[in-house]
N, C-alpha and C positions, 0 to 999 in steps of 0.2 A: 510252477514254483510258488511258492509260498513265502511271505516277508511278514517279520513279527518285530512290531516296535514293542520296546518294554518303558516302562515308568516305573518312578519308582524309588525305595530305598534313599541310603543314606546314610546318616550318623543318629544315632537317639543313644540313651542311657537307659540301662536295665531297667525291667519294667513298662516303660516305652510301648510307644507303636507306630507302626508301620505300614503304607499300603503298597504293595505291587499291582502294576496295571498291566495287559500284552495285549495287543490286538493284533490279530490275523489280516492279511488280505492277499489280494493274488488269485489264485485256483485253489480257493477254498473249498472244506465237505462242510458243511456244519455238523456232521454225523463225526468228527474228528474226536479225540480226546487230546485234552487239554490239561499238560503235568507241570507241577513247578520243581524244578531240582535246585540244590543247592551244592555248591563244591566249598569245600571247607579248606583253611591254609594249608593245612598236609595235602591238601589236593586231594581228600579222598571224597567221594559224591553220593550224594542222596537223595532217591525221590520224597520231596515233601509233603506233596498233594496232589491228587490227581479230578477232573472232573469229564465225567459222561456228558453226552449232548441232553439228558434225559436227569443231569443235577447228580446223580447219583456218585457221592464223593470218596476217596481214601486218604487217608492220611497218616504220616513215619507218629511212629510209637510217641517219640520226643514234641512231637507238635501237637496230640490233641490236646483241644481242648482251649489251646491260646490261638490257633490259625484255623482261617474260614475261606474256603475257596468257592466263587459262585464262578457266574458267567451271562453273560449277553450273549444270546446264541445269533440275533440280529444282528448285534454287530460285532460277531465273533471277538468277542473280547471277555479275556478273565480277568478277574481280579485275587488277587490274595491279602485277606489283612491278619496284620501278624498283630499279635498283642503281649503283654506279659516279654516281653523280647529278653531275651537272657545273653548272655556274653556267647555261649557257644551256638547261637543261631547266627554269628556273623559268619557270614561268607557269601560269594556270588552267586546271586540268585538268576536261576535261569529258567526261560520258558520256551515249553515244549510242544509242539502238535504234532500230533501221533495219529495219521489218517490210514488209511490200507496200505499199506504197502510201502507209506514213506514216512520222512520222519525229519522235521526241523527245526531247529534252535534258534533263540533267540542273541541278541549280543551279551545277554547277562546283566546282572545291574549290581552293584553293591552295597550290603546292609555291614554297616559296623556298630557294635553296641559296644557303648562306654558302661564299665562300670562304677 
């Protein structure tokens, strides 16, 4: 098993910014990857960002360029910092480890932007 605290999020006003934290532990790979999804009010979801044990990153069309996802691979822990935060990045942000064969979620954390 694997357990993922998240940090994080909150209330900011457009513009704004924000950090998400998650860290891993348990029966951890460090070879994992490591996603951030977001579920938006309609409930529909989306991978934000995604990071390689190796840094090598992706990211939703909608976010380059304002979000930057690294990672502590020692202490299995990602970060997300969002910046430029727009009204339609609000929604529950959640964190993902994505190791062989399994796959677990975080509790989600919530970003609301005021405009």
């Amino acid at each position: 098993q694997v357990q993922l605290v998240e940090s994080g999020g909150g209330l900011v006003q457009t513009g704004g910014s924000l950090r998400l934290s998650c860290t891993a532990s348990g029966d951890v790979d460090s070879g994992a990857v490591m996603r951030y999804w977001r579920q938006f009010p309609d409930k529909q979801r989306e991978m934000v960002a995604r990071i390689t044990k190796e840094g090598l990153t992706t990211y939703a069309e909608s976010v380059k360029g304002r979000f930057t996802i690294s990672r502590d691979n020692a202490k299995m822990t990602v970060t997300l910092e969002m910046n430029d935060l727009k009204v339609d990045d609000a929604g529950i942000y959640y964190c993902n480890y994505l190791g062989t064969g399994r796959s677990y979620w975080g509790p989600g954390t919530q970003v609301t932007v005021s405009s």
